[in-house]
C-alpha positions in Angstrom: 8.1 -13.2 -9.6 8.9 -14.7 -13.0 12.0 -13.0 -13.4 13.2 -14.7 -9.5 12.0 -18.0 -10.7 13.9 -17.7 -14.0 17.1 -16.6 -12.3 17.0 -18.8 -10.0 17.1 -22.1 -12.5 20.0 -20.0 -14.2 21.7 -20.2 -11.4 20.8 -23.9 -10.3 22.4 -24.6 -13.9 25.7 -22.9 -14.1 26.2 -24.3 -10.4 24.9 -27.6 -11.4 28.0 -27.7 -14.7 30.6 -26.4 -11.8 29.4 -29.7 -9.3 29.1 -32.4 -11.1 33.1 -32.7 -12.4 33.7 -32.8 -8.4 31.3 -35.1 -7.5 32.7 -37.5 -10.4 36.0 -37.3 -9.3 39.3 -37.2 -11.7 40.5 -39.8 -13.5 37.3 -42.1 -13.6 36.5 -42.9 -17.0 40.3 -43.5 -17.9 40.1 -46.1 -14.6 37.1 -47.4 -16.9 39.0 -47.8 -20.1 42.2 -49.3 -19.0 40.4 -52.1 -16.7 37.9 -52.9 -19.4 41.3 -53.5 -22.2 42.4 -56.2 -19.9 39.8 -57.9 -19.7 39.4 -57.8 -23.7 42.6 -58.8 -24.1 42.2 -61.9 -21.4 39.1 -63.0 -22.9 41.6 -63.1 -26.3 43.6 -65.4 -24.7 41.3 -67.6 -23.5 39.4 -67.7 -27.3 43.0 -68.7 -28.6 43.7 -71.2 -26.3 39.9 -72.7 -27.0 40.9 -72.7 -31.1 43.9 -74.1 -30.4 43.1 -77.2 -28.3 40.1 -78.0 -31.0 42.8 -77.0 -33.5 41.3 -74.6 -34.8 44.1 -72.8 -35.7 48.4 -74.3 -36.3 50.8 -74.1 -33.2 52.8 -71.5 -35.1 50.3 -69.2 -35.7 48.5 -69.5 -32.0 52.0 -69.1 -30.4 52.4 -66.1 -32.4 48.7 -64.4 -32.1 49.4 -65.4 -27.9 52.4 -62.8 -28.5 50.7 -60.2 -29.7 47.7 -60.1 -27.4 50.1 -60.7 -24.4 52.0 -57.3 -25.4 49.0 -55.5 -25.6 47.6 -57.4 -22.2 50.8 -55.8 -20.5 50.6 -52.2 -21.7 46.6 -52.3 -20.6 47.7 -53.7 -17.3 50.1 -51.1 -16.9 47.6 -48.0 -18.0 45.5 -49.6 -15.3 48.0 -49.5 -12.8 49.3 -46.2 -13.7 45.8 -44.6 -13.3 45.1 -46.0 -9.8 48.5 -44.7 -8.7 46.9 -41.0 -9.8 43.4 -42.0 -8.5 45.1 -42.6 -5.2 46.9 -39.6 -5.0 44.1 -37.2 -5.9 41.4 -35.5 -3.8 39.7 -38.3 -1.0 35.8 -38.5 -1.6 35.3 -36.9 1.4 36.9 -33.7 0.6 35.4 -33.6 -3.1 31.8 -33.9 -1.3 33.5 -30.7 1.1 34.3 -28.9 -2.1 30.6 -29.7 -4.1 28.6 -28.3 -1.5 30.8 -25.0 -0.7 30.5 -24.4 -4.4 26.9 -25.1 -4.8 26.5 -22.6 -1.8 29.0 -19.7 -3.0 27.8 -19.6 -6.4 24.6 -19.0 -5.7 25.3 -16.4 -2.7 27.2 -14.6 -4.6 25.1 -14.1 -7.7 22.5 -12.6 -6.2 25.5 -10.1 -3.8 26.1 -9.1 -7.1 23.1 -8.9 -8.5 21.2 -7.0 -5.2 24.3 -4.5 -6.2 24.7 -3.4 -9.8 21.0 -5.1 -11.1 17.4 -3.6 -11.1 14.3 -6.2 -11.6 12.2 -3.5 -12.4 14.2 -1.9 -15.2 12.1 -1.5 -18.4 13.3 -3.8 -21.5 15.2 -2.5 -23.8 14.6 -3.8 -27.6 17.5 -3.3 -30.3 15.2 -0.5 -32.2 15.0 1.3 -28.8 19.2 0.6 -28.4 20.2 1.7 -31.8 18.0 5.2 -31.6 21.0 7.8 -31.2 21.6 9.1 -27.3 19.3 11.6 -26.7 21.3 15.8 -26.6 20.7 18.8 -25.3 17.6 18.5 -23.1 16.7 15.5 -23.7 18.6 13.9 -20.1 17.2 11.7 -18.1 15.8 13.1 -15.5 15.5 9.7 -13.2 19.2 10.2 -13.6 19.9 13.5 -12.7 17.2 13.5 -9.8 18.7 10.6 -8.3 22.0 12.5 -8.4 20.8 15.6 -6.8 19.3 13.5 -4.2 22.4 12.0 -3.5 24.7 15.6 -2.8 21.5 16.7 -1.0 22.1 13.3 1.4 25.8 14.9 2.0 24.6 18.6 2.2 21.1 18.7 3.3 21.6 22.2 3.9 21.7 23.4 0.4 19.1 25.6 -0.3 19.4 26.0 -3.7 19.5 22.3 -4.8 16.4 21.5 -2.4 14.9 24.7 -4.4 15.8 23.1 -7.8 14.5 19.6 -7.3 11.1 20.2 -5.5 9.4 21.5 -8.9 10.6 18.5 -10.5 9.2 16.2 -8.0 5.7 17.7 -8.9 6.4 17.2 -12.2 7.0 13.4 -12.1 4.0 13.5 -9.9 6.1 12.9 -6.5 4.2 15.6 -4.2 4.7 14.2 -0.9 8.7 14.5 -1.7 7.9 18.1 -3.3 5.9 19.0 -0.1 9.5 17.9 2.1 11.5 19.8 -1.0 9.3 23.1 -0.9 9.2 23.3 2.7 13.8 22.8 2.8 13.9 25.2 0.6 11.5 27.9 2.4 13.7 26.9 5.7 17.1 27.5 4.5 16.2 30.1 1.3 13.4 32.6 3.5 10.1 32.7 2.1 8.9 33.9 -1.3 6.2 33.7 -3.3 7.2 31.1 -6.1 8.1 28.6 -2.7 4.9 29.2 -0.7 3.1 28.6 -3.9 4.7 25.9 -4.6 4.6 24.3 -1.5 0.4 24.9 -1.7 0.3 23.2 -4.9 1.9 20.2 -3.9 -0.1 19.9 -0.8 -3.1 20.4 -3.0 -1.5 17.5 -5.3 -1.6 15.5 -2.5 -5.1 15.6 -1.7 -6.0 14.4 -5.0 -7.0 18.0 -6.1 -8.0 19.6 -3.1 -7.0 23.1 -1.8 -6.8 22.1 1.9 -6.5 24.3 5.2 -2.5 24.0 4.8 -2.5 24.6 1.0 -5.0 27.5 1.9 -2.3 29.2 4.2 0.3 28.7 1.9 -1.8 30.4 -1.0 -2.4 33.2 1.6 1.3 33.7 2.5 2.4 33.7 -1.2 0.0 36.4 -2.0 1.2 38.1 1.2 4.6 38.4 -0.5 3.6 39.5 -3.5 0.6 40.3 -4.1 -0.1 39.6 -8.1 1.1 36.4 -8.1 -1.4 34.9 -10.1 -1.2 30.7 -9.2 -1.8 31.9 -5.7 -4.8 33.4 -7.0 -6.3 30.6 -9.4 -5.9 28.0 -6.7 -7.9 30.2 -4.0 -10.5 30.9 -6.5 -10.3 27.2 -6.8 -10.8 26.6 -3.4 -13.7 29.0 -3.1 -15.8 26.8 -5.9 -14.9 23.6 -4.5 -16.1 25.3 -0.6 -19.0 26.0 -3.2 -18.9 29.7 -1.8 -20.5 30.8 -5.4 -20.1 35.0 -4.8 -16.6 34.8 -3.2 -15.8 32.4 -6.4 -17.1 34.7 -9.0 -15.1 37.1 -7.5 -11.8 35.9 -7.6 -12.6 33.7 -10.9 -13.2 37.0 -12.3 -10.1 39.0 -10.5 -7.9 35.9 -11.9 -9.4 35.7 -16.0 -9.1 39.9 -15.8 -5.2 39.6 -15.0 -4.5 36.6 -16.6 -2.3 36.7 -19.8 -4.3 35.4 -22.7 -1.9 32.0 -23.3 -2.2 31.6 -18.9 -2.3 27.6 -18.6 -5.2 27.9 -16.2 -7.8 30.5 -18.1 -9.9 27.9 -19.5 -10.8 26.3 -16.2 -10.9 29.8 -14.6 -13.6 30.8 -17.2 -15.4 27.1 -16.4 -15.1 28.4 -12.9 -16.3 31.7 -13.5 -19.3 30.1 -15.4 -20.3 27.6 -12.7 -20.3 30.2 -9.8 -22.3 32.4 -12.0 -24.7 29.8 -12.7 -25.1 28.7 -9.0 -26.0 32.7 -8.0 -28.3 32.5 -10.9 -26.8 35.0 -13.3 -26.5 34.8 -17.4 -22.7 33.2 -17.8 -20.7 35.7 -18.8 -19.0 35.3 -22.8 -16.2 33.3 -21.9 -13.2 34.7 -23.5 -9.6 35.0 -23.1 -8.0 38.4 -22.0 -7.4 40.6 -25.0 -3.6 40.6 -26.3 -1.5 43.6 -25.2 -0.1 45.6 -28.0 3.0 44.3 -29.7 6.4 45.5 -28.0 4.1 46.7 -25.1 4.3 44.8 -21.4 0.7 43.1 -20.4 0.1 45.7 -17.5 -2.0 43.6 -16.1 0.1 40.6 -15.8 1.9 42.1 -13.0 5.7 41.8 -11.9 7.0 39.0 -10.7 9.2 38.2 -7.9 12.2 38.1 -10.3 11.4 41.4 -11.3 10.3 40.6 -15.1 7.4 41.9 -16.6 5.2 41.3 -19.8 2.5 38.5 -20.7 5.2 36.0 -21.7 7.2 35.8 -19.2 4.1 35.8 -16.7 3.0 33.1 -18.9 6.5 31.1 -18.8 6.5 32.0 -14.8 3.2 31.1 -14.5 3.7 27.5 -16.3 6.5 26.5 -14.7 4.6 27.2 -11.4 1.7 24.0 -12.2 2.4 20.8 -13.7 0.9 19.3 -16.1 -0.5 16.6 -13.3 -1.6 19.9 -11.3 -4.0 21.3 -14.1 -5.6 17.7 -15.0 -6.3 17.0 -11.1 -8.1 20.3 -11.4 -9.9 19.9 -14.0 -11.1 16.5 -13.1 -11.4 18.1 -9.5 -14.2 20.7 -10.6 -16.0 17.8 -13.3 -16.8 16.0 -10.8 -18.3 18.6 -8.6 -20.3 19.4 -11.2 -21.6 16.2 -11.7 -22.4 15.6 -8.2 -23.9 18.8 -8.2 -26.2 17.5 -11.6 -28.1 14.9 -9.4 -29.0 16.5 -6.6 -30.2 19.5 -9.3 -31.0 17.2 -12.7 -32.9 20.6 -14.1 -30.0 22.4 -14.7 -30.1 22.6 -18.9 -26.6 24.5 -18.9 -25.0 22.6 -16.3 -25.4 19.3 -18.3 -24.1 21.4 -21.5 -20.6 22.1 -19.3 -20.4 18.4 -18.2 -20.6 16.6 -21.5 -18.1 19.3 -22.9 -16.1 19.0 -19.9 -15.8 15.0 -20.5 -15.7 15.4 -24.4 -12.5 18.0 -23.8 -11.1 15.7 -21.3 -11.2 13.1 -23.9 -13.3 10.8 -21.6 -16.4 9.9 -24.3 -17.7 6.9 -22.9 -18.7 9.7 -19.6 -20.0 12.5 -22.2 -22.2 9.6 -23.6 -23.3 8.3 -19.8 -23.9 12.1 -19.4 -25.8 12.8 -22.5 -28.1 10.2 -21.4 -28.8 11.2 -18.0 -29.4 14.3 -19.3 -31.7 13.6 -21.5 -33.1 11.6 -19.1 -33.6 14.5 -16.6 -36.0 15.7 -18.8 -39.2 15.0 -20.7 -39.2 13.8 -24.4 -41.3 16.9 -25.9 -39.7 19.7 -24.0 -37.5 22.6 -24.9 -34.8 21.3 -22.9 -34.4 17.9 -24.4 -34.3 19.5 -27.4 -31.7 21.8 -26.6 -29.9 18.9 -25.3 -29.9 16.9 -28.5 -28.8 20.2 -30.6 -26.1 20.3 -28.3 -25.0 16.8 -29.2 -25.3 17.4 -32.5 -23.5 20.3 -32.6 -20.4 18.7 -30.7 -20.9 15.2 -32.7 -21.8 13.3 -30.1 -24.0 10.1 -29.8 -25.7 7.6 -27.7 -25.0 4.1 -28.1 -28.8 3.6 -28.8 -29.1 7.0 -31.1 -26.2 5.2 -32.8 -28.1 1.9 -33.5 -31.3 3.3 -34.5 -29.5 5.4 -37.3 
């Protein structure tokens, strides 16, 4: 709103300096100047006359001062005459007044024509440190810019596949999943199904939800496994769904089916072992040692990684697959996703020792500490001062470094 109100006195200015010449009309002040010398000059004559009659001054020298000022009285009177001739023959008042307000309309009008075209209020500043960095090369685009040009050959050619295939990832990654939901399902209508687009197409619908494996995302999970059945994302966000459904064996299940097939630098494994944990704790089994998949030998392919639908094979490039298949947005809406399940879980069962443990580490890691304090409290709260679980609690604390805000006042 500041920026309107700001151009708008620009413009009231510039159009203001373009008026106000018409409205004074041409010629004017010269009018002004020459009228006003002829009356100096009469008043002159008038003085000399008055010294003359008192004599005040000799006949000789009033006869020739009446001379000079009549000279000068004549080429005033004919300046003045000569300027009301060109007054005369300039613009009438009526069409200066005509050309003032089409000019104080136009100016305006046009400004912001031009502006609405080729102008953005929204765009970011841009400070001279920020203008003199060099232009950023190689892969450093700007992806605003090259999105909004896909978009626009995808306007003239909706029906290319490819290009609707190439921007829906994208979209998830600058956290547009209603447009990658539209993109994912283009490019399964014109490309045929696979797994990579089903899966997609799930995770963007989960994205949507704020986190949540719906029905729809369900089926598309379902479908891309269909297609090819090791295609891991598939599987975390089923496993996924089957904690949040808090369906604790099927869970454990697949949690454990995912961790056992996952390459060890998979982007998911440490919410997959968090998973596994949880599920295990809810059936009342000892959590399993949470640990990554061993490393497969050097120069040998991760058998267990599976093959893609591009036909490569080994623990990097499931790992590279696997990565480009979740955004960054995707794993943090999970992971926030299955913290607060936990937590809602935590006060309707306050006893759980090991539950609280996962919750203030799962804030700690998320790099939320005000909630691992709020959580450290409630825990502590949950049970009595003397017993072995408060004091498991507060060695837990300790051992991660964290504090209450009284704990920290009493020290």
């Amino acid at each position: 709103m500041i920026f309107w109100i700001v151009a708008a006195a620009m413009t009231a200015v510039v159009t203001l300096a373009i008026v106000w010449p018409l409205l004074r009309g041409k010629g004017g002040s010269a009018d002004l100047a020459a009228e006003h010398d002829v009356e100096v000059y009469a008043a002159q004559l008038r003085e000399l006359e008055g010294d003359r009659d008192r004599g005040a001054i000799a006949e000789a020298e009033a006869a020739s001062a009446r001379a000079e000022i009549g000279r000068r009285l004549l080429r005033a009177s004919e300046r003045a005459q000569a300027s009301s001739a060109a007054s005369g023959r300039s613009l009438g008042r009526p069409i200066a007044l005509a050309a003032s307000l089409f000019t104080a309309i136009a100016v305006p009008v046009l400004a912001f024509v031009l502006y609405h075209e080729v102008g953005d209020p929204k765009l970011p500043d841009q400070p001279l440190a920020f203008r003199e960095q060099p232009k950023p090369q190689g892969d450093d685009f700007d992806l605003a810019s090259l999105v909004q040009k896909a978009e626009a050959r995808l306007k003239t050619n909706p029906e290319d596949g490819n290009g609707w295939e190439v921007l829906a990832p994208i979209y998830l990654r600058m956290n547009r999943p209603a447009d990658a939901v539209t993109a994912y399902r283009k490019a399964i209508e014109l490309n045929g199904p696979s797994a990579s687009r089903f899966g997609g197409l799930g995770e963007a619908i989960t994205e949507t939800a704020s986190g949540e494996v719906t029905d729809t995302a369900k089926a598309a999970f379902e479908r891309a496994l269909q297609l090819n059945p090791s295609y891991l994302p598939a599987k975390f966000f089923l496993a996924l769904d089957a904690s949040q459904e808090q369906r604790a064996g099927d869970a454990e299940t697949r949690w454990s089916e995912l961790i056992s097939q996952s390459p060890k630098n998979a982007p998911w494994l440490q919410i997959a072992q968090a998973g596994l944990a949880d599920a295990q704790q809810r059936l009342g089994k000892p959590a399993a040692s949470a640990s990554a998949p061993a490393a497969p030998a050097a120069g040998k392919p991760d058998e267990s990684a599976g093959e893609g639908t591009d036909g490569f094979k080994g623990p990097d490039a499931a790992a590279m697959a696997a990565a480009s298949e979740m955004s960054a947005g995707d794993r943090q809406s999970m992971i926030e996703g299955m913290v607060a399940n936990l937590a809602a879980r935590l006060k309707d069962n306050p006893d759980d020792v090991e539950g609280w443990k996962r919750l203030i580490r799962s804030y700690t890691v998320l790099g939320k500490t005000e909630e691992a304090k709020t959580a450290l409290g409630e825990a502590r709260r949950s049970f009595p001062a003397d017993s072995a679980a408060a004091r498991e609690i507060a060695a837990f604390a300790d051992e991660i470094g964290l504090t209450t805000g009284a704990e920290a006042t009493s020290r």
